[in-house]
Structure formats: C-alpha cells, structure tokens
C-alpha positions in Angstrom: 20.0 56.7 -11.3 22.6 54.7 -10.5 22.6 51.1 -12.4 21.9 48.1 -11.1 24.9 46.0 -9.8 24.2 42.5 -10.6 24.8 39.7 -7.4 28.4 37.6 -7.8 28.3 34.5 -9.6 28.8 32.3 -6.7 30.3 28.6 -7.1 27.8 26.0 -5.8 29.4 24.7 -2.7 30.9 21.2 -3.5 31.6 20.3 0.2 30.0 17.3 1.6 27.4 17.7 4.7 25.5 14.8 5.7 23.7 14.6 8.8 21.2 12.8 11.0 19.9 12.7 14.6 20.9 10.0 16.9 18.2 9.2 20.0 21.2 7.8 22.2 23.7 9.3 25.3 25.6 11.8 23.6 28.8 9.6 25.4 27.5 6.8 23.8 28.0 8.5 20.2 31.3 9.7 21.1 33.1 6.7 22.1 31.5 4.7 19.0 32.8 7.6 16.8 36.3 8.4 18.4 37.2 4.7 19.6 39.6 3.7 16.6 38.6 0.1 17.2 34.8 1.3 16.6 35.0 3.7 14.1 35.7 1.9 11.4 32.7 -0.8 12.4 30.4 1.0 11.2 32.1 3.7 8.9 32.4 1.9 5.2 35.0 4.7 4.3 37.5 2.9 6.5 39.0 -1.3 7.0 40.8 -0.4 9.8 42.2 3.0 11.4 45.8 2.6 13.7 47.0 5.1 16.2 50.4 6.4 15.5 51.4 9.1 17.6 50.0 12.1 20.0 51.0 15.5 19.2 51.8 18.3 22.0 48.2 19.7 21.6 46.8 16.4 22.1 46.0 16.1 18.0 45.7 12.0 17.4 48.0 10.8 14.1 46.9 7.9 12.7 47.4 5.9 9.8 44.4 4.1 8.1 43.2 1.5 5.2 40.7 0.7 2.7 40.1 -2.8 1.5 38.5 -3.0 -2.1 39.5 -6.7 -2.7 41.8 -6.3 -5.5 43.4 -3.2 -4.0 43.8 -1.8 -0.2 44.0 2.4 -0.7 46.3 3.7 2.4 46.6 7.0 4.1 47.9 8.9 7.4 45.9 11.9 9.1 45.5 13.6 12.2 42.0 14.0 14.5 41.4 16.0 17.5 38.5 16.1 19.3 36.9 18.7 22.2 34.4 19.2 24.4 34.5 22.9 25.3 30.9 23.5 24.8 28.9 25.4 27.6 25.9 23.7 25.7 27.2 20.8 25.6 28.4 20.4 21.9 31.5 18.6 20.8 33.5 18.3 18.0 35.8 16.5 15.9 38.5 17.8 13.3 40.3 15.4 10.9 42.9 16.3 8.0 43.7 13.1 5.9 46.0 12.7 3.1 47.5 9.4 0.9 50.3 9.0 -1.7 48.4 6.3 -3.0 47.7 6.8 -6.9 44.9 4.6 -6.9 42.4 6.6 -4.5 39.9 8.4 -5.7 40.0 10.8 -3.2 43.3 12.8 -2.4 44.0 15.2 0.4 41.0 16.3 2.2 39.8 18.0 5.7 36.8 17.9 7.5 34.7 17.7 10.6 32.2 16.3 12.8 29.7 18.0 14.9 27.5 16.4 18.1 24.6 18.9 19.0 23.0 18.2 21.8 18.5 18.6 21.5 15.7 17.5 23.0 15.0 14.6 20.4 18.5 13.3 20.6 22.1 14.2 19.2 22.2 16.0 15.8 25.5 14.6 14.4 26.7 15.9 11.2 30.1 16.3 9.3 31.4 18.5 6.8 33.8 17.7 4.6 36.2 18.3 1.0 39.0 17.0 -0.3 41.1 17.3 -4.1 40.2 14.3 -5.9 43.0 11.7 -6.9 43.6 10.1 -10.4 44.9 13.6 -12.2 42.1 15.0 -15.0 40.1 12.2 -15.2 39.7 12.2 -11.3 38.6 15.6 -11.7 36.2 14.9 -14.6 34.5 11.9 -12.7 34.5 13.8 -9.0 31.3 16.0 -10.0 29.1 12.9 -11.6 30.2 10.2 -10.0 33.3 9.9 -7.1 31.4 12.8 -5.0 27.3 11.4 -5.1 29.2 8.2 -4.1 31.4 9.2 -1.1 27.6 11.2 -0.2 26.3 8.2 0.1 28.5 5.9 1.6 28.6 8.0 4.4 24.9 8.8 4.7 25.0 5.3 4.7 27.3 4.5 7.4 25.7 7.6 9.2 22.5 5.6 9.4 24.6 2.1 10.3 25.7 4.0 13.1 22.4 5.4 14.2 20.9 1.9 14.5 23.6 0.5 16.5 23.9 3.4 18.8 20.0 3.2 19.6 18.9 -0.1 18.9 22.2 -1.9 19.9 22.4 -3.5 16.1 26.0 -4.3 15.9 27.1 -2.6 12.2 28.6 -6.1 11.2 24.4 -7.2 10.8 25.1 -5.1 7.7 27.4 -5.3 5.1 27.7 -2.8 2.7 26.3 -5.1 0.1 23.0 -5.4 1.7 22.5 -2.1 0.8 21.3 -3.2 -2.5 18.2 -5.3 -0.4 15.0 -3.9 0.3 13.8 -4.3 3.5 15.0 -2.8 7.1 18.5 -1.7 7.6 21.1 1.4 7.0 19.5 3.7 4.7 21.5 7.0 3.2 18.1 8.9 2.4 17.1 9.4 6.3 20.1 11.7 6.2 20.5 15.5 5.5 22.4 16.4 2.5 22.2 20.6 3.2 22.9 21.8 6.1 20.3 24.2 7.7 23.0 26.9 9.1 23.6 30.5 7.7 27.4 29.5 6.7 28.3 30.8 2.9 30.0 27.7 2.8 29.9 24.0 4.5 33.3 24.4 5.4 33.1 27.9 7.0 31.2 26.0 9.8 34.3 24.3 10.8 35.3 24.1 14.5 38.9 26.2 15.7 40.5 23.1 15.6 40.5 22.1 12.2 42.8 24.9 11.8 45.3 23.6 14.6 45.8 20.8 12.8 45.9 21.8 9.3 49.0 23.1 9.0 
C-alpha cells in the first residue's frame, strides 16, 4: 500500500474581504462609491481623493490623502470600473501605492464587487497590501494594523449602507462616535469571509485589476 500523502500546509489567507448587503438602486451605490467627491464621505480610509489623469483604457489616476491631525499620509493609484455583466454585476479595480514613510500600509491592490439579488446589492471588496514602517510594520500588521484597517472599513461599509438606504448623510457620523452605543455605523453587520469557492480572496479579482496593475 501506497503511504499516505499528507495535504500542503497552506498559509491562512491574509487578504481583507468585508462585505454587506445594500437595500438601495444598484445606480445609487455606484455613483456614491465611484463619485470622487462621495467616496471619501463615507469611506474613513480616505480625507479627500483628486482625479489626475485618464488612461487610454479609461483606467482613472488619482491621487489621495489621509488626515490624522498631526500627520496627513499621501498616495497616488489608479481605479477602473465596468459594467459588463449580463447579470448585472459590476466591478471596481484599484492599485494604490505612497512613498510616504509614515503609512502603515504600503503598496496594495484590491477590488470591489456590486452583485445584484433579490434582497438588495451584495457589495463586497477584497483587498492586500505590503505593510509600511520596515520590520516593525510587519510585526504589528498580523495583531494590530490589519484587525484595524478590517474594521475601519466594515465600518465605513455600514456608514455607507445607511446613507444609501436611509438617506443618513455619513457626516451624522464621525468616526469617533464609533466608540457610542446606540444606533449608527456598525463594522459587526459585515462579512469578514467570503462565501465563494476561491483558494484565495484575491483569486476572485475581476480582469481588470490585472489591466491596471502593471
């Protein structure tokens, strides 16, 4: 008899997934999501997000900022977004990168995903990046930098959800009210895994993503 081959150790999957479900017009969703102006409104990973330039294949550059109070991180990276879906799906691919030795996060890709259902738009994301600050950057990334990028955008998932159904403008809710009890953005109505037969979060990545991380 032949003896048994033990299964490959397989790395645990440190891409972030978060998603939730949005009861709103799918062009609703993408217009708060893919307006510059809008996005960072209710996304607490951005201060402000500035259009730069259009590449041939329609690809949006942009540059973008982070205000901390004593420090503002800065960055550049490039979006595209498609509709091609005979369902109905749409997608979003983003590459972002800074010089800035202060960020926590380095260079990273990603995407976004708007899945059409009959309870409302499933709207996820997917994404990794190579944490900043040298060794210690990658010491902290696994305990600490990673559970809190997770979280801020579960959170700013869930700021968006209320103001695309309810009309709650994100501004009602500053990320330091996150701390109250009470109603508001919460991170926990999110998903943290997605629910698709991928090996990995980032093998789910739309075409694009490839286009413009080159």
């Amino acid at each position: 008899m032949a003896p048994h081959s033990p299964r490959p150790h397989r790395q645990r999957d440190r891409a972030l997934y978060v998603e939730t479900t949005i009861r709103a017009p799918l062009e609703r969703i993408w217009q708060l999501t893919q307006d510059p102006e809008q996005h960072p409104r209710w996304d607490a990973r951005f201060s402000s997000i500035v259009p730069t330039e259009i590449r041939d294949n329609g690809a949006q550059e942009f540059r973008y900022e982070l205000h901390l109070g004593v420090h503002t991180i800065k960055g550049t990276g490039v979006s595209l977004g498609e509709r091609r879906s005979a369902r109905g799906e749409r997608t979003s691919a983003l590459v972002f990168t800074t010089s800035d030795a202060l960020s926590p996060l380095g260079p990273g890709r990603g995407y976004w995903r708007y899945i059409p259902t009959d309870d409302g738009v499933r709207f996820l994301t997917g994404y990794d990046y190579t944490p900043g600050w040298g060794w210690l950057g990658r010491v902290l990334d696994p305990i600490i930098t990673r559970r809190l990028v997770w979280w801020m955008t579960a959170w700013s998932f869930d700021r968006l959800r209320l103001w695309a159904e309810e009309g709650t403008e994100p501004e009602r809710f500053p990320l330091w009210r996150a701390i109250l009890p009470g109603a508001g953005p919460r991170a926990r109505r999110c998903r943290s895994r997605p629910t698709t037969q991928a090996d990995t979060i980032m093998e789910d990545a739309p075409s694009s993503l490839q286009v413009i991380d080159r």
